[in-house]
C-alpha positions as CSV (number, residue, x, y, z in Angstrom):
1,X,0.0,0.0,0.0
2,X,1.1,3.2,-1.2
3,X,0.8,6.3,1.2
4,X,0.8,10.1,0.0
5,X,1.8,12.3,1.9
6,X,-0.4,15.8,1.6
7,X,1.3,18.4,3.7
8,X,-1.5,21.8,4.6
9,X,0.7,24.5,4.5
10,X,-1.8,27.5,4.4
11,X,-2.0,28.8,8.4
12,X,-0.4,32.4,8.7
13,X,1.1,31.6,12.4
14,X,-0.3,35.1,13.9
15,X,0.3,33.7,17.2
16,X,4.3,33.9,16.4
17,X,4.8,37.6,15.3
18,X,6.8,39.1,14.7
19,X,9.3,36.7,12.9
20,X,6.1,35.0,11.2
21,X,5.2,37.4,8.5
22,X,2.5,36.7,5.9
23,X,5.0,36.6,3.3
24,X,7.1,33.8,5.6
25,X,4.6,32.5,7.9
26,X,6.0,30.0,11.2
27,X,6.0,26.8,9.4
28,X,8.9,28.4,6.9
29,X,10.9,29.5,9.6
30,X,13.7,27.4,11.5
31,X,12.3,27.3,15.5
32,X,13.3,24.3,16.3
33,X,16.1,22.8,14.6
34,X,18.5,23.8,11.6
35,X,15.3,22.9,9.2
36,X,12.5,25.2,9.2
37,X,9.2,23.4,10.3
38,X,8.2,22.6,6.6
39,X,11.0,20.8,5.8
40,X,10.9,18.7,8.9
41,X,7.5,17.4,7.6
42,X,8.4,17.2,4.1
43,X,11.5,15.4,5.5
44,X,9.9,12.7,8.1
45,X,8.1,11.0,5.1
46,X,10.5,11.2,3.2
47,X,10.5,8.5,-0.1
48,X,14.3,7.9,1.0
49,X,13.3,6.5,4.5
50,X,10.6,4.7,3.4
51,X,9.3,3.4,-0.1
52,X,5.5,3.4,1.0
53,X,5.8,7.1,0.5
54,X,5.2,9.1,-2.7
55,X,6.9,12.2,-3.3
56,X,4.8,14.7,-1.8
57,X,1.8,17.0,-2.4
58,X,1.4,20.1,-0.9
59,X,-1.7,22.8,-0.6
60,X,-0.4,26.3,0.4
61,X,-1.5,29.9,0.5
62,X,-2.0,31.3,-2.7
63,X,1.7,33.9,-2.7
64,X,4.5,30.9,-0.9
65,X,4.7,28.7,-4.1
66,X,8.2,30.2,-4.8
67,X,8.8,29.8,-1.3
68,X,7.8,26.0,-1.2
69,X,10.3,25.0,-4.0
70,X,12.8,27.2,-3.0
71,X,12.6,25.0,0.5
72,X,11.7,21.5,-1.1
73,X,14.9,22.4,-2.8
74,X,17.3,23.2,-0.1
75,X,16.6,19.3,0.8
76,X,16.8,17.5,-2.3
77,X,13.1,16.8,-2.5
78,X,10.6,17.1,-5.7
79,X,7.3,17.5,-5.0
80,X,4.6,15.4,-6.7
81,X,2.5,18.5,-6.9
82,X,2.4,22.4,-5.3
83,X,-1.3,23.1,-5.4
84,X,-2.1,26.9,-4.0
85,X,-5.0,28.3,-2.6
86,X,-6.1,31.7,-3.7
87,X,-8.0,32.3,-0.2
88,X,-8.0,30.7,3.0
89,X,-10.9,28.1,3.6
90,X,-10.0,25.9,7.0
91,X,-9.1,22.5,6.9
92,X,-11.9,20.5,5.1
93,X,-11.7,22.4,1.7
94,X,-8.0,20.8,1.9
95,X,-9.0,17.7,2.5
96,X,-11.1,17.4,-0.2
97,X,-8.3,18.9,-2.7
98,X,-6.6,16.1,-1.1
99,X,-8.8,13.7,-2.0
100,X,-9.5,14.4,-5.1
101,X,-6.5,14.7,-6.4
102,X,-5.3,11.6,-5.1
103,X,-8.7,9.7,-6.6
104,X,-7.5,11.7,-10.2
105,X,-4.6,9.4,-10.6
106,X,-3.1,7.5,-7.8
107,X,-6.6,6.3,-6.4
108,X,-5.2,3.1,-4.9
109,X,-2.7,5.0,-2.0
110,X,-3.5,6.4,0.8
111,X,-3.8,10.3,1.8
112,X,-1.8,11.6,4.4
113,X,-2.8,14.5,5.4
114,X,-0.4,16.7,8.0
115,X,0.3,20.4,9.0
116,X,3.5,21.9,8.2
117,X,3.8,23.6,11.5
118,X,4.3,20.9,13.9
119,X,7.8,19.2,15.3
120,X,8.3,15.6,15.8
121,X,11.4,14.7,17.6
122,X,11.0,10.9,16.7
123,X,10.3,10.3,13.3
124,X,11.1,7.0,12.7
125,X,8.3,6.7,15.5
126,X,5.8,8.7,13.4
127,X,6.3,6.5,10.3
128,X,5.6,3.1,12.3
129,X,2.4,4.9,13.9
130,X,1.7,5.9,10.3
131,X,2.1,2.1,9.6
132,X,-0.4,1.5,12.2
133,X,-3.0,3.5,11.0
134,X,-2.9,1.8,7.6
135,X,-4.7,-1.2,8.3
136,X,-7.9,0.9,9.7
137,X,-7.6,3.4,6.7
138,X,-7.6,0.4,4.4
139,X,-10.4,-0.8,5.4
140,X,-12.8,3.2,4.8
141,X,-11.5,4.1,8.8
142,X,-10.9,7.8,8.4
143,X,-7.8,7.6,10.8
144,X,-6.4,10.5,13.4
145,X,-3.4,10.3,15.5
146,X,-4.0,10.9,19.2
147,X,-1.0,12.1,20.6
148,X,0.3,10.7,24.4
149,X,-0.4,13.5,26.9
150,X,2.6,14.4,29.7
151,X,1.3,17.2,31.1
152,X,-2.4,18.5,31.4
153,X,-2.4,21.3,28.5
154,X,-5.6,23.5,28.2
155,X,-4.3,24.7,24.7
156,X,-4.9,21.3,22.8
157,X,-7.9,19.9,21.8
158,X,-8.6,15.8,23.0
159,X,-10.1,12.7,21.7
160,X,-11.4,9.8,23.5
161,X,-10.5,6.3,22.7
162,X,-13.6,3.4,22.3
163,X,-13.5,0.2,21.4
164,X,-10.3,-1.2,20.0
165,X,-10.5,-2.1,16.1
166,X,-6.8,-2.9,15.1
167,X,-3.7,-3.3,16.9
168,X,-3.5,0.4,18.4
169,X,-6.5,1.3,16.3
170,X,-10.1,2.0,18.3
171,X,-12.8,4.1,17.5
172,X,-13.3,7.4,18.7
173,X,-15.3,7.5,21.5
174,X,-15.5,11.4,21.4
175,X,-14.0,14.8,20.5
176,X,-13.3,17.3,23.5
177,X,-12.8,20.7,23.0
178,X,-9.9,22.7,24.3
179,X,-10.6,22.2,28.5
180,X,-10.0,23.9,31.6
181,X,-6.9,23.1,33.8
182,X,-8.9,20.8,35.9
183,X,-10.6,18.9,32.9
184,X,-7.3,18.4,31.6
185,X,-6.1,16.7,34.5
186,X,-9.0,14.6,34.6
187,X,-8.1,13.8,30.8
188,X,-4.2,13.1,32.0
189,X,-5.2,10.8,34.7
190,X,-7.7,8.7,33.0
191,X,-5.3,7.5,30.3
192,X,-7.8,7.3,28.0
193,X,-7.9,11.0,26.3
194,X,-5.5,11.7,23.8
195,X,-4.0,15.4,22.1
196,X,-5.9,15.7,19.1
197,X,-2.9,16.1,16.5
198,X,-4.9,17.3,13.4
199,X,-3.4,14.7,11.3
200,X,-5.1,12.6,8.7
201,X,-4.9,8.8,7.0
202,X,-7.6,7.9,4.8
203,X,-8.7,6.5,1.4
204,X,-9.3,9.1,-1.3
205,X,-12.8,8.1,-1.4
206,X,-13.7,7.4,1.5
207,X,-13.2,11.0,2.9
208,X,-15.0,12.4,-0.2
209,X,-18.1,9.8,0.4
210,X,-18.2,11.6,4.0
211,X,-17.8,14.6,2.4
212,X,-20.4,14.2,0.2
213,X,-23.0,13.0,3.6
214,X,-21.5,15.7,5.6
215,X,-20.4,18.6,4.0
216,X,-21.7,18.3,0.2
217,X,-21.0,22.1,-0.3
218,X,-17.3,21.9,0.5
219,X,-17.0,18.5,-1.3
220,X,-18.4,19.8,-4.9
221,X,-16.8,23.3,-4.6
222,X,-13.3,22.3,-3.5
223,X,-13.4,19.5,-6.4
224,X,-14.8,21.9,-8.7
225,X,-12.0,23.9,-7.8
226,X,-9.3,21.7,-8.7
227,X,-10.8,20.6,-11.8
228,X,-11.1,23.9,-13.1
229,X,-7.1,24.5,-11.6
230,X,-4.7,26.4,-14.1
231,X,-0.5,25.7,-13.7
232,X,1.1,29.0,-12.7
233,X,4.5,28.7,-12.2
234,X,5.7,25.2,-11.5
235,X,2.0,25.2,-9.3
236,X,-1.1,24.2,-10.0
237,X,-3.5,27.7,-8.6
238,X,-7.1,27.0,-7.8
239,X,-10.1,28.5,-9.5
240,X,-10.7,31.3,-7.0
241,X,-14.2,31.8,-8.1
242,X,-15.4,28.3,-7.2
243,X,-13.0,27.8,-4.0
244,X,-13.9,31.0,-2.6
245,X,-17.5,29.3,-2.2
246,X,-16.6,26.5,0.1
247,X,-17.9,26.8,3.6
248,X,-15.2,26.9,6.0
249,X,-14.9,24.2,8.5
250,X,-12.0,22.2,9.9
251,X,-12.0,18.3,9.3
252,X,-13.2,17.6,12.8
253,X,-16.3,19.6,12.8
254,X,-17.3,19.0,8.9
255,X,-16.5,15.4,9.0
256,X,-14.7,13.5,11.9
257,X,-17.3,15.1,14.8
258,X,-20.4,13.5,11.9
259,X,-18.5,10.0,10.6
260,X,-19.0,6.7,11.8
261,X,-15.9,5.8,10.5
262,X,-13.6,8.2,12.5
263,X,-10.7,5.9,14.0
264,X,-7.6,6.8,16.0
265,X,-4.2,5.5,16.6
266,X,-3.1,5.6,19.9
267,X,-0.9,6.0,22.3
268,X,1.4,8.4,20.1
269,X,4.4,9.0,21.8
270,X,6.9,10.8,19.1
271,X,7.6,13.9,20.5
272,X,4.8,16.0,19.0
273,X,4.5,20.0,19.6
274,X,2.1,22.1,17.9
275,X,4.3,25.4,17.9
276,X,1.2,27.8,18.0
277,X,3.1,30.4,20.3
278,X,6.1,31.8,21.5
279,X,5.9,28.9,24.7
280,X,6.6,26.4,22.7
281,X,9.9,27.7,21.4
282,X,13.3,27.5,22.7
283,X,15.1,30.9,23.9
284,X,18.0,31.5,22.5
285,X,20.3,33.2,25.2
286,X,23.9,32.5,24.9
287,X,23.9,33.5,21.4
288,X,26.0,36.3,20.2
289,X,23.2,38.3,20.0
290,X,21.4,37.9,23.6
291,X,22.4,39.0,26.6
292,X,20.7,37.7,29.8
293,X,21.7,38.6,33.0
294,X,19.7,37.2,36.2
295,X,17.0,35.9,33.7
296,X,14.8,33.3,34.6
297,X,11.8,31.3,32.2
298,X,11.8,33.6,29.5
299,X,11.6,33.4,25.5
300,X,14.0,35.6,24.3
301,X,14.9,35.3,20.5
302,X,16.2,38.2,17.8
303,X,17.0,37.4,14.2
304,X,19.2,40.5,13.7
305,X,19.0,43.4,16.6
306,X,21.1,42.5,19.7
307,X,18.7,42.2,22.9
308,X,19.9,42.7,26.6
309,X,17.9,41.6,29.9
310,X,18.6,41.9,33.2
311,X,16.5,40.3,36.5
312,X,13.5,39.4,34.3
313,X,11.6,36.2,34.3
314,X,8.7,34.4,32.3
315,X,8.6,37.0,29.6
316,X,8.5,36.6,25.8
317,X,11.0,38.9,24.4
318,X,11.2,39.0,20.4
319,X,13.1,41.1,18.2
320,X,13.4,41.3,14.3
321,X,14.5,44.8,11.8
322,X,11.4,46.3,12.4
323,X,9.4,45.4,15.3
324,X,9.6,43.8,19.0
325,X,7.4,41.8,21.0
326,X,7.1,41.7,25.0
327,X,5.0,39.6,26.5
328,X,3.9,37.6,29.3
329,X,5.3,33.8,28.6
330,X,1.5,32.5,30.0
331,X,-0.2,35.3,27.5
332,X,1.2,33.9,24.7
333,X,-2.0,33.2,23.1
334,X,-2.6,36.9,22.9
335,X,-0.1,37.7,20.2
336,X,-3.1,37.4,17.7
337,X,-4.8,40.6,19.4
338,X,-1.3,42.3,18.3
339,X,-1.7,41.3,14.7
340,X,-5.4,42.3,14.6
341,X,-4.2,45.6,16.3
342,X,-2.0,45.8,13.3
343,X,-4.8,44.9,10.7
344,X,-7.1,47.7,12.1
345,X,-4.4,50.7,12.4
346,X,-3.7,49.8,9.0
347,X,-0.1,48.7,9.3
348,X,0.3,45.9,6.4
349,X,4.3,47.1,6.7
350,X,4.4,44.7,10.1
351,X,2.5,41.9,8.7
C-alpha cells in the first residue's frame, strides 16, 4: 500500500509575530532545529526512508509557491505537486483537494494528510504509527493520530479512545474541545484522552463519500475547484471563483465530529508540539546576540538586533529589523490581538 503524503501549509502563524510574516509564515521558519518546520515534515516521510511514501503533495497559500520549492529544494526533495490556494478556507476544503486529487490518478494510496507547523522529535516513530493507522484506513476508517499527553495542557484539543479495532486502532469515542486546567487533568489521569494532533490517514474516497453526507457544499466546490485548476508557475492555482465558495470548517467539525468511520491510533508517543506560540519555542540566550543577565523562564529570541535583559523572568522577548514583541510567557496566546491591532491601524508594513 502506497501512502501520499499531503502536507496543509496555508496557516499564517499570527500567534508567532513578529518573525512570522505573511509573506514567511512560522512553518517556513527554522524554530526548532536547523530545518525550518516545513522541511521537517516534508523530510519525516521522506520517499528515501521509506518506499510506502510518494513524493509529496502540498496545498499552500495562494503567494508561498516560490517559497515552497525554493525550501523543497534546499533538501533535495521534488514535489509530486504544489497546489495553491487563492483564499483561506480551514481544513476540510483541503482535505477534499486532497482527496480528489489523489482519486485523479493514484486512487489506490493512501492520503496523508499533516500540517506543516508541527515538530516531531521521533520520526522513525511517526512512520511506524503511520504504519499502524494503515490497516484501519484500508479498510474506509478515516484515521487520526492521538498524541500521548505528559502534562495537562488547556491549549490542545482531545479525543477519546472506544472500542479497539486494530492493533492500536479504536474508535473514537468522542472529541473534546480545548478544556480547563482541571478537565485536563481529569483527561491526563484517565489514560484514556489523547491530544488531538490534526493529522489525517484515509482513502481518497472514502473522505470524499463523508464529504459528500456531511459537508456536500465543500465536497463539490473544492473538487470543482481543482478541476477547473490552471498551472502558474511550476504550481497548480485554484479557480478562486469556485474555491472561494466552500464553507469553511476544519475536518473535525465537517466530517470526523459526523462520521461513523472516524478511527484513532493511539498512544502516540513521538515527541509532538504544535508550535502555536512563543511557549513552545526554545530561547536562545547564549547566542552572540542575547544578553541575559539574572533571567529566569523567559523566550528571548532576535534574528538580527542584539537584545539585553537583566533580573526578568517568564517574559517573551522577540526582536526582528522592524518590530519587538514583549509579553507575558502565559499570555502567549494573545499575540493574535497584536496582529489584529496591526490589521485595524492599518499597518500591512508589520504583517
Amino acid at each position: 500500500m502506497k501512502i501520499q503524503p499531503v502536507i496543509m501549509s496555508g496557516g499564517s502563524g499570527t500567534r508567532l509575530w513578529p518573525m512570522s510574516r505573511a509573506s514567511r509564515p512560522k512553518q517556513f521558519l527554522k524554530l526548532v532545529t536547523d530545518k525550518t518546520m516545513f522541511q521537517e515534515t516534508a523530510l519525516r516521510v521522506s520517499p528515501a526512508l521509506d518506499p510506502s511514501f510518494l513524493n509529496p503533495v502540498v496545498i499552500a497559500g495562494g503567494k508561498h509557491g516560490a517559497l515552497i520549492t525554493e525550501q523543497l529544494n534546499e533538501i533535495d526533495i521534488v514535489p509530486a505537486d504544489i497546489i495553491l490556494e487563492p483564499c483561506a478556507r480551514n481544513t476540510a476544503a483541503v482535505a477534499a483537494v486532497a482527496a480528489a486529487w489523489v482519486a485523479r490518478g493514484k486512487e489506490d494510496a493512501l492520503v496523508l494528510l499533516m500540517p506543516a507547523d508541527h515538530h516531531i522529535a521521533d520520526a522513525e516513530k511517526f512512520r511506524k504509527a503511520v504504519a499502524s493507522g494503515a490497516n484501519a484506513a484500508k479498510e474506509g476508517y478515516i484515521v487520526t493520530f492521538g498524541i500521548k499527553p505528559d502534562h495537562p495542557h488547556t491549549g490542545y484539543g482531545y479525543i477519546e479512545a472506544g472500542d479497539k479495532l486494530f492493533d492500536a486502532v479504536y474508535s473514537v469515542g468522542a472529541f473534546k474541545e480545548k478544556p480547563d486546567a482541571a478537565t485536563a487533568q481529569q483527561y491526563l489521569d484517565s489514560g484514556g484522552y489523547f491530544w488531538n494532533a490534526g493529522i489525517f490517514l484515509f482513502k481518497a474516497s472514502a473522505m470524499l463519500d463523508e464529504l459528500a453526507k456531511h459537508a456536500p457544499d465543500i465536497k463539490s466546490n473544492a473538487t470543482e475547484a481543482l478541476q477547473k485548476s490552471v498551472m502558474s508557475g511550476a504550481a497548480l492555482r485554484l479557480d478562486e471563483t469556485v474555491f472561494s465558495k466552500c464553507p469553511s470548517n476544519s475536518i473535525d467539525y465537517a466530517v470526523m465530529e459526523n462520521t461513523s468511520k472516524a478511527a484513532i491510533v493511539a498512544p502516540v508517543d513521538v515527541g509532538w508540539t504544535d508550535i502555536g506560540s512563543w511557549s513552545e519555542v526554545s530561547s536562545q540566550e547564549g547566542s552572540e546576540n542575547i544578553a541575559a543577565i539574572d533571567c529566569n523562564n523567559n523566550v528571548i529570541r532576535s534574528d538580527g538586533p542584539f537584545i539585553a535583559a537583566t533580573g526578568v523572568k517568564d517574559l517573551i522577548i522577540i526582536a526582528t529589523g522592524d518590530a519587538v514583541l514583549v509579553a507575558r510567557r502565559d499570555d502567549a496566546q494573545q499575540v493574535r490581538a497584536i496582529v489584529e491591532e496591526l490589521k485595524s491601524r492599518g499597518r500591512e508594513d508589520l504583517l
